[in-house]
C-alpha positions in Angstrom: 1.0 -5.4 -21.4 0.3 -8.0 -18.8 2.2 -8.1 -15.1 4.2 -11.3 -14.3 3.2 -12.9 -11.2 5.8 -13.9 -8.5 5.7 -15.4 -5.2 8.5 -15.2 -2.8 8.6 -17.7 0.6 9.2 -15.5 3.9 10.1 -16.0 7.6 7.9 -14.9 10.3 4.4 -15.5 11.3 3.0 -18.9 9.9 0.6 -19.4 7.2 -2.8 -20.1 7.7 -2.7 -23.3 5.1 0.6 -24.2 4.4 3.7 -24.8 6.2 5.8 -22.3 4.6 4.3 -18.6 3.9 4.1 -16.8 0.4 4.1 -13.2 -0.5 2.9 -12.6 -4.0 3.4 -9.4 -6.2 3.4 -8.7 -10.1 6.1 -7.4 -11.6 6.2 -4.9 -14.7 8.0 -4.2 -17.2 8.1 -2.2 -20.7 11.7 -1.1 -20.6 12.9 -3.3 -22.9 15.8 -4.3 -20.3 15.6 -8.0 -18.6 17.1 -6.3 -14.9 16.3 -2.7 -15.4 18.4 -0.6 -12.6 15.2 1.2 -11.5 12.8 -0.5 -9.4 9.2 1.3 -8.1 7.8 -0.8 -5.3 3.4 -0.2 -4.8 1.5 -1.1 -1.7 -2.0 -0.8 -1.9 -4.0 0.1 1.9 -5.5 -1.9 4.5 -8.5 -3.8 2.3 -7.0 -4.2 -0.8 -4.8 -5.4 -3.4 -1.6 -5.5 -6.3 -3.8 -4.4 -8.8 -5.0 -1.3 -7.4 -1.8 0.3 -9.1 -2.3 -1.2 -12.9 -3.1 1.8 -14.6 -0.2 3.6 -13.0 2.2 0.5 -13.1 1.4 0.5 -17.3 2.4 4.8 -17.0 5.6 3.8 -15.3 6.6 0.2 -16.8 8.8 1.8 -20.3 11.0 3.5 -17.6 11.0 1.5 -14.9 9.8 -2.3 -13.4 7.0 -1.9 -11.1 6.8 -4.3 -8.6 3.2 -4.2 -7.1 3.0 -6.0 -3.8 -0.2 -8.1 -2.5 0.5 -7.5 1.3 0.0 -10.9 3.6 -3.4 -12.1 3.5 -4.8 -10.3 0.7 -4.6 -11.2 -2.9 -2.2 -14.3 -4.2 -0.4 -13.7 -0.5 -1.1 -16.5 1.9 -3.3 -15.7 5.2 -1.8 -16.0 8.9 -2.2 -18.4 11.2 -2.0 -15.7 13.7 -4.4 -12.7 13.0 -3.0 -10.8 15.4 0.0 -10.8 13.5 -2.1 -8.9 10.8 -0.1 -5.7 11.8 3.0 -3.1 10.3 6.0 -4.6 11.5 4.9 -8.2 9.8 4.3 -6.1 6.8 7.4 -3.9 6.6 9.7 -7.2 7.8 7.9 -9.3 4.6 8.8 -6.2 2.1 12.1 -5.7 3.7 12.7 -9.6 2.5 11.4 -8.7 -1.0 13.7 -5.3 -1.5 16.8 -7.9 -0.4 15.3 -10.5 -2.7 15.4 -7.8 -5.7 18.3 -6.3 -4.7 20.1 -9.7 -5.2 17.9 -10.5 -8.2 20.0 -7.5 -9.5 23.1 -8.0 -8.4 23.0 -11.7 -9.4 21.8 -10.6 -13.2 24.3 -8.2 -13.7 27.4 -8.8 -12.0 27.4 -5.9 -9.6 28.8 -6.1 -5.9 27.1 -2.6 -5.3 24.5 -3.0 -2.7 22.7 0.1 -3.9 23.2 -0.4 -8.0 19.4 -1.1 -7.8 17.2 2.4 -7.6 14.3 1.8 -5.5 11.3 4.0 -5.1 8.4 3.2 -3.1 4.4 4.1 -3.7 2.0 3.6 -0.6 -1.4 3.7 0.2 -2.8 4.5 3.0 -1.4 1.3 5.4 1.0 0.9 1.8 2.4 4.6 3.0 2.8 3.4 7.0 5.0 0.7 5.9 7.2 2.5 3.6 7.8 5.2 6.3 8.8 2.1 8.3 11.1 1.4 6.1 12.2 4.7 4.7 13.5 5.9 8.3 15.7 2.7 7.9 18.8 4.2 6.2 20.3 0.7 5.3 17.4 0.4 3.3 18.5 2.6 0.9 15.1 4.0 -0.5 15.6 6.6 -3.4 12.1 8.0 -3.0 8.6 8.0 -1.5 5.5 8.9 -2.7 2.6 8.4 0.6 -1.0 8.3 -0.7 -2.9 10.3 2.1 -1.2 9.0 5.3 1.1 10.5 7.1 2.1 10.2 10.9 -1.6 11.2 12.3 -4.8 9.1 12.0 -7.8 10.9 12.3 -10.6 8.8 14.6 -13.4 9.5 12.1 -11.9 7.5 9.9 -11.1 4.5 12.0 -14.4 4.0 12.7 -15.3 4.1 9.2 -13.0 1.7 8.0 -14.4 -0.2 11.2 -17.6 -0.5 9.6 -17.0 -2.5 6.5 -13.8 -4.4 6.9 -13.7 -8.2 7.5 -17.5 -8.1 6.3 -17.7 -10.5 3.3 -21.3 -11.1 2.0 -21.2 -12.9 -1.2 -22.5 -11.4 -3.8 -24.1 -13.3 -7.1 -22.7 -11.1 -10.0 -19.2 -9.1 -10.2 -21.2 -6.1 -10.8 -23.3 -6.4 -7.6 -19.9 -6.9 -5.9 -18.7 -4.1 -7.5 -21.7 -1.8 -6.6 -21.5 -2.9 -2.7 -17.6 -2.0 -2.6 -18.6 1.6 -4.2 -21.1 2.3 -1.8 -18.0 2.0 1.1 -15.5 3.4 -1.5 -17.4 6.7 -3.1 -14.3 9.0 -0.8 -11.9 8.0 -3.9 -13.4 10.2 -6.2 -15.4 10.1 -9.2 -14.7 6.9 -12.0 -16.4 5.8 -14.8 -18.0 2.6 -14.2 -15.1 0.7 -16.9 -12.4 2.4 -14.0 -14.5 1.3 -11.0 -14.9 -2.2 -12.3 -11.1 -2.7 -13.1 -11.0 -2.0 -9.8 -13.3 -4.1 -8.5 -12.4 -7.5 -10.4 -9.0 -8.1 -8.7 -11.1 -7.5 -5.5 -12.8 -10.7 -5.8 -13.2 -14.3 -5.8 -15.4 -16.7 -6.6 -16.9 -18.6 -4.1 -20.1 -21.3 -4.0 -23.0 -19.0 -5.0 -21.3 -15.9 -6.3 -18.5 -13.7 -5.5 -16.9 -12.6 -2.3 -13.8 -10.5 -1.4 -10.4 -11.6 -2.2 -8.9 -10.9 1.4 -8.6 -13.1 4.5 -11.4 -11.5 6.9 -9.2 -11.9 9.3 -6.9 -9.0 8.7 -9.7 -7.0 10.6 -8.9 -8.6 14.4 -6.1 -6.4 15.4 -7.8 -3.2 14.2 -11.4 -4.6 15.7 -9.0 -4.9 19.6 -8.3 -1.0 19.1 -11.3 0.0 18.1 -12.6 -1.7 21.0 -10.5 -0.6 23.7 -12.2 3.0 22.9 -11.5 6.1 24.6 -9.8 4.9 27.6 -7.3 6.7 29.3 -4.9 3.8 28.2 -6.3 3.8 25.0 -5.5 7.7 24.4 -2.2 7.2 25.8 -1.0 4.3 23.6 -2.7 5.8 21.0 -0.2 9.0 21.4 2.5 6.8 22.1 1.9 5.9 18.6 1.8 8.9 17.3 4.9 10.4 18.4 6.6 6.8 17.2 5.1 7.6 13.6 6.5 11.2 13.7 10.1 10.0 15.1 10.0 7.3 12.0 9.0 10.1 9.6 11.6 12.7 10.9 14.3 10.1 10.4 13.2 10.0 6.8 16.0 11.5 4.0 14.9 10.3 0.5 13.0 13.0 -1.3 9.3 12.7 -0.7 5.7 13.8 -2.4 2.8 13.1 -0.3 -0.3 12.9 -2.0 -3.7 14.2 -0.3 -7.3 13.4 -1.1 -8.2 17.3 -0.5 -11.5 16.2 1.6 -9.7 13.3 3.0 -11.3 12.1 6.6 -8.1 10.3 7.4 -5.0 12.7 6.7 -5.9 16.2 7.8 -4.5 19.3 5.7 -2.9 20.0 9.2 -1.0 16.6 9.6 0.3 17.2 5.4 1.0 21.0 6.1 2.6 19.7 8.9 4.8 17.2 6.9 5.9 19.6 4.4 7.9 21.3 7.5 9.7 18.6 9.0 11.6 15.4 8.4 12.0 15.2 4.8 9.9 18.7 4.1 7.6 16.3 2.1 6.1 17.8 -1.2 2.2 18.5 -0.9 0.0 17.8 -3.7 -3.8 17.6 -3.1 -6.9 16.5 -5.5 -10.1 18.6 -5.6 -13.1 16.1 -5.2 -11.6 13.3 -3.8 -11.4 12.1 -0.4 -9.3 8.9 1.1 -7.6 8.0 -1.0 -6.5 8.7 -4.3 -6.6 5.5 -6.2 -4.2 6.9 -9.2 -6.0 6.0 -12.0 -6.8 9.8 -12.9 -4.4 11.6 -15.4 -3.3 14.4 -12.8 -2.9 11.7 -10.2 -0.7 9.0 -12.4 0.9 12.4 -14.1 2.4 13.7 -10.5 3.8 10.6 -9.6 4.9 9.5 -12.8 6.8 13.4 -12.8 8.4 12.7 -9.3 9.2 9.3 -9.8 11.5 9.9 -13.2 12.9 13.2 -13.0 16.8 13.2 -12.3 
């Protein structure tokens, strides 16, 4: 089946080319039901996209609608004005507006004055898992469950200076398949795919631009994480960068809804520390971690769609 794409207009920071801001996502659905009462939300991490979750969208979609989310400034989502404002809190207040939206959607469709008749789970990514927790420690939310694809409350460095290294960089490239090629060499920590999976990957990545192809993301999203790479090792630095920390871990403790956590085993940005960790506080997450695959999991393997898809539908 093929997703519907839906754009909803939000509040907050300004777009970059417009005067009223879009967030896109695609929406699907197998069930069979017009307003299904079960509703997974996917958030892809910090440089990518929607379509990252296709293959486990089209596992989910004949028991639930899957609502995959392009996060501002990558994808069909418009660009800031402000790219400072490429941060969490814009992102979790833009998918708090969409959960109301469906909710309503819902409510509206089928006659129900139950805030909550609406099941929502939630699947993030990386920076797709930080904004859940965001809004998973929110009560009022009223997330079911959470799945958080190797993230969790602690960032390892190593890892931010990777992602450092490549993002907001946007050569263009003359074929999809070069393009494709250049994002493995950055990308080889997901784990082994056939070239067919790495190139569905790829395609949603990119756009076409004058001479070839070039990435489908506003290079912009890269300022706010370029200021804290640069402020380095300060003493400031280490202390905000604890303050942090300990913010993550009060947001996570606060967490109720039932919760898998999925772990790259040679993952350079969630250590098996951090997830043992997790499993012992908060919401006692449930650990589950792949043999050769580091950050992050892209869910396109069998065991990979096979444990969410388990956690996601059973009673």
């Amino acid at each position: 089946m093929e997703p519907v794409l839906h754009h909803l207009v939000v509040p907050g920071p300004r777009a970059k080319h417009s005067d009223e801001r879009r967030v896109a996502w695609w929406e699907w659905n197998a069930t069979g039901q017009a307003h299904p009462a079960h509703v997974v939300v996917c958030v892809h991490g910090l440089s990518r996209q929607s379509r990252d979750f296709d293959v486990l969208a089209q596992a989910l979609a004949p028991y639930a609608c899957v609502v995959s989310v392009d996060v501002a400034g990558r994808g069909q989502s418009d660009w800031l004005a402000d790219p400072m404002a490429y941060q969490v809190p814009t992102y979790a207040t833009d998918l708090a507006v969409i959960l109301a939206h469906l909710r309503q959607r819902h409510a509206m469709a089928t006659g129900t004055a139950e805030p909550y008749a609406l099941r929502v789970d939630w699947v993030g990514t990386s920076m797709g898992g930080l904004i859940g927790m965001a809004l998973a420690s929110q009560p009022a939310v009223g997330l079911r469950r959470l799945v958080l694809n190797d993230v969790g409350p602690v960032i390892e460095p190593q890892s931010l200076q990777r992602i450092g290294s490549y993002i907001g960089v946007q050569p263009v490239y003359p074929t999809e398949q070069a393009a494709a090629d250049a994002l493995w060499a950055i990308s080889s920590s997901f784990g082994p795919h056939t070239p067919q999976e790495w190139l569905a990957l790829s395609r949603p990545m990119l756009r076409p631009v004058q001479g070839g192809w070039t990435l489908h993301y506003d290079p912009d999203i890269a300022v706010p994480f370029r200021v804290m790479l640069s402020q380095g090792l300060t003493e400031a630095a280490r202390e905000a960068a604890h303050a942090g920390e300990q913010m993550l871990w009060h947001m996570y403790d606060a967490i109720q809804a039932p919760t898998l956590l999925l772990r790259g085993r040679e993952s350079d940005l969630l250590s098996h520390d951090t997830a043992v960790a997790m499993t012992q506080r908060g919401p006692r997450a449930k650990l589950v971690e792949f043999d050769g695959v580091g950050h992050a999991p892209t869910l396109v393997a069998a065991d990979q769609v096979d444990t969410v898809k388990r956690f996601l539908l059973e009673p």
